[in-house]
N, C-alpha and C positions, 0 to 999 in steps of 0.2 A: 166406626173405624174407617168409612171413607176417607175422610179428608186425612190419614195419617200419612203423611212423608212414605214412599218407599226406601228413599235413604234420605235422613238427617245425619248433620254435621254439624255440631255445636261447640265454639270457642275455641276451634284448633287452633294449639298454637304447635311449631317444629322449629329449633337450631341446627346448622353446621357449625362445626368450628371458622369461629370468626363473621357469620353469617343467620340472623333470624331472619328462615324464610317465611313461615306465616305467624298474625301474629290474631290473634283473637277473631280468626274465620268463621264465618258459619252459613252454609250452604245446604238446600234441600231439593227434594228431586220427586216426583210424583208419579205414578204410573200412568204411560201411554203421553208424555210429555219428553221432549226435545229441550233441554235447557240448555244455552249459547254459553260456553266458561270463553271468556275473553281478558285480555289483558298484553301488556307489554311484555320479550322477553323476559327472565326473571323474576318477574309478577308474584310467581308462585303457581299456577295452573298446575304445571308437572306435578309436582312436590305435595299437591292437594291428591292427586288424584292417585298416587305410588302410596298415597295412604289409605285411601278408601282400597287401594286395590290389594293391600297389605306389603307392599313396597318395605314401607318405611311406617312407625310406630309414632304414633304423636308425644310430643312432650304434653300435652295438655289437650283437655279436651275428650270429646264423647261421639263415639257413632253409633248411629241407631236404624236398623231395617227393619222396617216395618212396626216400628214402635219399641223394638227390642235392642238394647244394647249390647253390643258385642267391641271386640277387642279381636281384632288380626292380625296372627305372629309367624303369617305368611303369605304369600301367593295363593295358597292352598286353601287356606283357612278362608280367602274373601270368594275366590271360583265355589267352594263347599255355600258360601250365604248367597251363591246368585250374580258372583260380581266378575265381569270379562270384561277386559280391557284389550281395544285394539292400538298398537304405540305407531309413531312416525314412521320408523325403523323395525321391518317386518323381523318377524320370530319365526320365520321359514326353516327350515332344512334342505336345498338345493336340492341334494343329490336323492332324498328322500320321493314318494311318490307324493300327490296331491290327497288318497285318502289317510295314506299315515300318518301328513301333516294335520290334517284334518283331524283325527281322533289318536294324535300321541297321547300315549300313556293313560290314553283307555281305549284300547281295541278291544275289539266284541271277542268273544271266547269261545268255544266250541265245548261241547260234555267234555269233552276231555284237556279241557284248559288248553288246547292250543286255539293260537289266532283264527279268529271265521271271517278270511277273505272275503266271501263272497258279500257276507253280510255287512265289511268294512265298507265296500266297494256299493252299496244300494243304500248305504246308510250318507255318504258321502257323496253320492251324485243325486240322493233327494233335496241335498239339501242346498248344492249348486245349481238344481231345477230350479227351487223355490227361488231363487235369486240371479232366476234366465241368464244361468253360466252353463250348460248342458257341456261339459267338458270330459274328456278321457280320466274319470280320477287313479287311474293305473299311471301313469303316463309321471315320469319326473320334476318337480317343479322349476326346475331351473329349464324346462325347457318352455315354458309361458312367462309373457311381458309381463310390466309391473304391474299394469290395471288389472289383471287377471290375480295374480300372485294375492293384489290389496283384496281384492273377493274370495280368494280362500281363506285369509287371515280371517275375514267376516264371519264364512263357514265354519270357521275351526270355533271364531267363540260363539255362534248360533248352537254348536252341538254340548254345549255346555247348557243349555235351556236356563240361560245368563236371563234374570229379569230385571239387571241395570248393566249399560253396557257404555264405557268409555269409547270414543273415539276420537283418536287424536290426530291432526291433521291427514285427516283421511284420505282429501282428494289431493297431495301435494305431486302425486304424478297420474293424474287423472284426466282423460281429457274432457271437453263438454260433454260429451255426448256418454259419457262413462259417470260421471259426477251426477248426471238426471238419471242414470239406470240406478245409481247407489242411493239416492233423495228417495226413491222410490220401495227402496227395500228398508229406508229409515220411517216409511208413513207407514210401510207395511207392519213393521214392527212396532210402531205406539199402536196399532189397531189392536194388536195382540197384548198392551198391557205394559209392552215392553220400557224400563224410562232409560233417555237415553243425553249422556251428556256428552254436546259437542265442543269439540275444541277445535278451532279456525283462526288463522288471520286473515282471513278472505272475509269482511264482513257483507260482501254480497250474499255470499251462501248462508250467513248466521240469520241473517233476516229472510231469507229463503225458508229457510229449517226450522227454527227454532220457535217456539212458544213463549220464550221469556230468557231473560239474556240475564247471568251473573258476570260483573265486570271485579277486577283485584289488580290493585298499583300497589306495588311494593309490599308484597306481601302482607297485605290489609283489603276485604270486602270493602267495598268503594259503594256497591250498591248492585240489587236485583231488579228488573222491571220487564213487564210485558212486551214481547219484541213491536207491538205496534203503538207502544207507548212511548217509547225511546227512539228518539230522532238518532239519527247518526251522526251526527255534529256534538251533541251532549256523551254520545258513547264514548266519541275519540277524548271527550276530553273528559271524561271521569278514566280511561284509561292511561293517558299519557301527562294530566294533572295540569294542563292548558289548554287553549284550542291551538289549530294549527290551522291557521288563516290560509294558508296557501300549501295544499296539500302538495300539488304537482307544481314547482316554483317554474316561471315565465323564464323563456330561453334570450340571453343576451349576445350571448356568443357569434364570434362574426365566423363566417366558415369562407375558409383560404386557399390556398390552393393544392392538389394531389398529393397526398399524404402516402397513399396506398394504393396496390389496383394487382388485380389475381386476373389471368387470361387461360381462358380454357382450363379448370382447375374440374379434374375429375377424380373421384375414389372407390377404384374396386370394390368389391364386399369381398374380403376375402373367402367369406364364406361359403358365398354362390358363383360360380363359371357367370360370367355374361353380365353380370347385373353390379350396378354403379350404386355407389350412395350418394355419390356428390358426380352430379352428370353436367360436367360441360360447363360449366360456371363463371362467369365472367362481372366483375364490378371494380368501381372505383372508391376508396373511400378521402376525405378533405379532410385539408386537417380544421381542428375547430369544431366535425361533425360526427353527430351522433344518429349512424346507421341503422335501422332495426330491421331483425333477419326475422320474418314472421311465416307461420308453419304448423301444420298440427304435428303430433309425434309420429315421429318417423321420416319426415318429411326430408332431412337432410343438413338441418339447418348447426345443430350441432356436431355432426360430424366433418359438415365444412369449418369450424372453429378449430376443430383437432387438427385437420390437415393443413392450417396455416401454421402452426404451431408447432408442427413436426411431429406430434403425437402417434402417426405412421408412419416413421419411418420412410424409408423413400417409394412405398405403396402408391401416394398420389404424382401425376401427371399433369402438367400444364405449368404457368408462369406468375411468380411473386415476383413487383416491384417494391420496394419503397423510395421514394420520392425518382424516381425515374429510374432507380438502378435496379437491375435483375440480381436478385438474390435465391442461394438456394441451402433451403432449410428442409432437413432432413432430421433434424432434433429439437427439443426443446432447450436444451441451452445454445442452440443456435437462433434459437428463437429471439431468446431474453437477450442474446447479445445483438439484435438486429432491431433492438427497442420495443419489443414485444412484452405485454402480460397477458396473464390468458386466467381468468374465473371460472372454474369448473362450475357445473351443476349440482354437485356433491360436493359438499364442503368437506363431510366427513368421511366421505370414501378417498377422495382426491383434491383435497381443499387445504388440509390440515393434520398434524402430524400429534393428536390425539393426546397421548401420553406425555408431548412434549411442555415446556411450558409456553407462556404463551410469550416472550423475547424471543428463544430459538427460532420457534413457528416467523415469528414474524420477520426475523435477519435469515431466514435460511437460504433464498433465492437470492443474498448479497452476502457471503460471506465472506468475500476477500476483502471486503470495502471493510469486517470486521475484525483483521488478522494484522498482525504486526509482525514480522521474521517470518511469516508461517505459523503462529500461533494465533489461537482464536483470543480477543482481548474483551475480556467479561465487561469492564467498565466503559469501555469504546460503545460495546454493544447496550450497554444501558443506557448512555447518554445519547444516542443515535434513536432508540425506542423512544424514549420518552417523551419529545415534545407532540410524537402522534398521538398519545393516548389522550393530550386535549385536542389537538386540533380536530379528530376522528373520533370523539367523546367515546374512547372503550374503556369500558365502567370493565376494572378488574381489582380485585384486592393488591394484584402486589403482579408487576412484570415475570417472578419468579412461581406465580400459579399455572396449576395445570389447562392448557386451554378445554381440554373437555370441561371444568367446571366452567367454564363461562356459558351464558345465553346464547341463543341462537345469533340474534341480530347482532352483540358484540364478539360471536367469533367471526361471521361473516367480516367485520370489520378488521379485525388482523388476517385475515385474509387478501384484504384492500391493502393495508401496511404493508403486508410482505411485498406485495407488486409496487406498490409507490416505490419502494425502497430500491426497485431496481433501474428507478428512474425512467420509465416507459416513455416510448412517444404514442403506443397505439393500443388501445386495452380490447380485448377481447370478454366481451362478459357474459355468460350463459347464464340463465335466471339470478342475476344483485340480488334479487328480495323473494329469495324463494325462502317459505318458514320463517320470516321476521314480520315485526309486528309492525305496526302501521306509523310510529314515531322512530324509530328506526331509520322503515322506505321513508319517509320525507330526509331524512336527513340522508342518506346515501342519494337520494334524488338531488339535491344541493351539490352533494359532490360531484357526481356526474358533471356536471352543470359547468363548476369552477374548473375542472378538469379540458372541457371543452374550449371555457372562455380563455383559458393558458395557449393553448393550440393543438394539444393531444385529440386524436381518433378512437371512436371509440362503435365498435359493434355490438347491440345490441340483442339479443336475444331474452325473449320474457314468453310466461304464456299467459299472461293477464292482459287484454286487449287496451283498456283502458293506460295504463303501463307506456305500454307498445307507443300508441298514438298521442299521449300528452309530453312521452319524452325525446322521440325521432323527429330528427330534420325531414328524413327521408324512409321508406320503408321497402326493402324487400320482400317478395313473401316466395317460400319456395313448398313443394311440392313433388314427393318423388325423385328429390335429388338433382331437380332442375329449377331457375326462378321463373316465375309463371306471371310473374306482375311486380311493377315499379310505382309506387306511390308518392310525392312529394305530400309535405307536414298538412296543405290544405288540403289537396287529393284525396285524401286517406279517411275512411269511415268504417266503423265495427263491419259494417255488412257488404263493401268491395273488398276487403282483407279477407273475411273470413267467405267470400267464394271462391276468391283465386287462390286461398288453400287448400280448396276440395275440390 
């Protein structure tokens, strides 16, 4: 019984209405084995794995743990075979503490069926020991950052004694140094048996991690092979169904003259007496050039995007130009009306309007440009969407779907639409290619690109270093809400970035 699969997956096939997302898959996973699920948004990854985890029921098709076939008609039914999954999108309870999160809906009991605290509390900081988090587990969770919050999602399915464990975009707000503590508690767990499938579009990490990499294009297994058997060049293109000759496209763009420039730009915390998030800040941006604001978390770098944008209100201190005139923006539609767009970090917290479809989503930052008398004009707004859906290839069934079903990478993209549509001179972008897949970033890298060669400005912010340096003219790097270093495009190298941000 050695060599039996800990989880097999044989000939899934699953439909939505209007949509086959897999189609004759089959997938296996071994004990104390790291297997890389890669692919394009939409690919299928999710929709694979909301099965195995009892998500979603296959239209066809067999799973097998441990050599035994089972059928899961719930959440319940797959955590009961062994199977935790941790998603992008944490399954927290704020306001709840860190061991309840940890052990909902199965707290330990006392003889007399009430909750045993104590034993909540030693049962939930053994097991953020074991994964050198040594934290208050009494304490609320909303009052620790994301890298912590992603370490207790871990602990909550470690305390499920899970012996296959999804994880999906694990490090997407991680930092280096948080990402090699988590690699560490992933070797720790294949030594224990554990099999563990990862989901990344970081393929540095998957070649890091993994043991053997399954790749799926269009809802169809493409192919499995050992991570040191598979070049990275054949990865991309069993995933994206070509190569892409030029991953990071060659900068044309002429850069022109002052476009932008912030003078002594500081931002209280409103939280703390004395202490600044954005301390004293001063830069110029061109037009034609694409600025990169570089930084570990916390640094400052995105809170200086908000306060250009008015996102505080009149909290921040100091002076915006655009093109030599002093402006003063206190909101975000004073923003947009001052040729401003601005890309959250969050798509879905603050990106996109979720329930909406995806035309609204995309006209909602231009709607007078869609109104006639004062009415909103449906057909106006359809012919105004539509030549973006080619020229920004967002693969959607119909302008009148809901943007949550789209993929990552093409909601990101109407995201892009909505801001184009307001006719920007200066774009503001906090992670383009956070959660999107690697044909995607190239193609949002192109636009950048032609964006610039027009004459628009554009700030960057990324935490992929590589990113950072192949798409900046020029690079800032900030630290503690002050910039601490200036880099021009040849200047700039992984290792003077990444000490002027520490």
């Amino acid at each position: 019984m050695a060599d039996v699969p800990l989880l097999e997956m044989k000939h899934i096939g699953k439909a939505f209405p209007g949509v086959q997302a897999l189609r004759d898959v089959s997938f296996d996973l071994h004990k104390g084995e790291v297997v890389g699920l890669v692919g394009e948004n939409g690919a299928g990854k999710s929709t694979l794995m909301k099965i195995v985890s009892g998500v979603h029921a296959p239209d066809e098709g067999e799973i097998l743990i441990n050599g035994k076939s089972l059928r899961f008609s719930s959440p319940k039914d797959a955590e009961s075979a062994g199977v935790a999954v941790i998603y992008q999108e944490l399954s927290l309870v704020p306001s709840l503490s860190v061991m309840e999160n940890v052990l909902m809906a199965r707290e330990p009991r006392t003889r007399w069926k009430t909750i045993d605290w104590r034993k909540m509390a030693e049962t939930a900081t053994e097991l953020l020991t074991m994964m050198e988090m040594p934290i208050d587990v009494r304490r609320p969770v909303e009052e620790f950052g994301v890298a912590v919050q992603q370490m207790i999602e871990i602990a909550k399915a470690l305390s499920l004694n899970a012996r296959i464990l999804v994880m999906d975009e694990p490090t997407s707000s991680l930092s280096e140094q948080e990402t090699k503590r988590l690699f560490g508690i992933v070797r720790r767990l294949k030594n224990r048996g554990v099999g563990i499938v990862y989901i990344s579009h970081k393929l540095e990490e998957i070649y890091e991690i993994a043991d053997r990499i399954a790749v799926l294009r269009d809802g169809l297994h493409v192919g499995t092979a050992p991570a040191n058997e598979l070049p990275a060049e054949k990865m991309i293109q069993w995933m994206v169904g070509r190569k892409i000759d030029q991953f990071f496209p060659s900068r044309e763009h002429r850069i022109g003259e002052e476009l932008f420039r912030v003078s002594s730009l500081t931002l209280p915390d409103p939280q703390k007496q004395g202490v600044a998030l954005v301390d004293n800040v001063s830069f110029s941006l061109r037009a034609g050039e694409i600025l990169g604001l570089a930084g570990l978390r916390g640094a400052g770098n995105s809170e200086l995007l908000g306060a250009i944008f008015g996102r505080f209100g009149g909290l921040p201190r100091g002076e915006i130009f655009i093109k030599g005139k002093k402006v003063n923006i206190v909101s975000p539609p004073q923003a947009i009306a001052n040729g401003m767009a601005y890309l959250t970090n969050d798509r879905k917290a603050s990106g996109l309007i979720l329930p909406m479809s995806v035309m609204h989503n995309m006209t909602i930052v231009s709607l007078k440009q869609m109104t006639r008398f004062g009415w909103l004009h449906p057909l106006l707004e359809q012919r105004t969407c539509s030549p973006f859906l080619d020229s920004l290839g967002v693969r959607t069934p119909s302008l009148r779907s809901e943007v949550s079903t789209l993929s990552g990478g093409n909601q990101q993209k109407v995201i892009l639409v909505k801001w184009l549509m307001s006719r920007p001179n200066i774009l503001l972008l906090d992670e383009p290619t956070r959660g999107i897949d690697v044909g995607a970033k190239a193609e949002i890298y192109s636009l950048m690109n032609n964006w610039a060669s027009e004459g628009k400005g554009i700030l960057l912010i990324t935490s992929e270093l590589p990113e950072l340096l192949a798409m900046s003219d020029r690079i800032l790097v900030m630290h503690r809400g002050k910039i601490t270093a200036e880099f021009t495009d040849k200047e700039a190298t992984q290792e003077n970035v990444m000490a002027a941000a520490m």
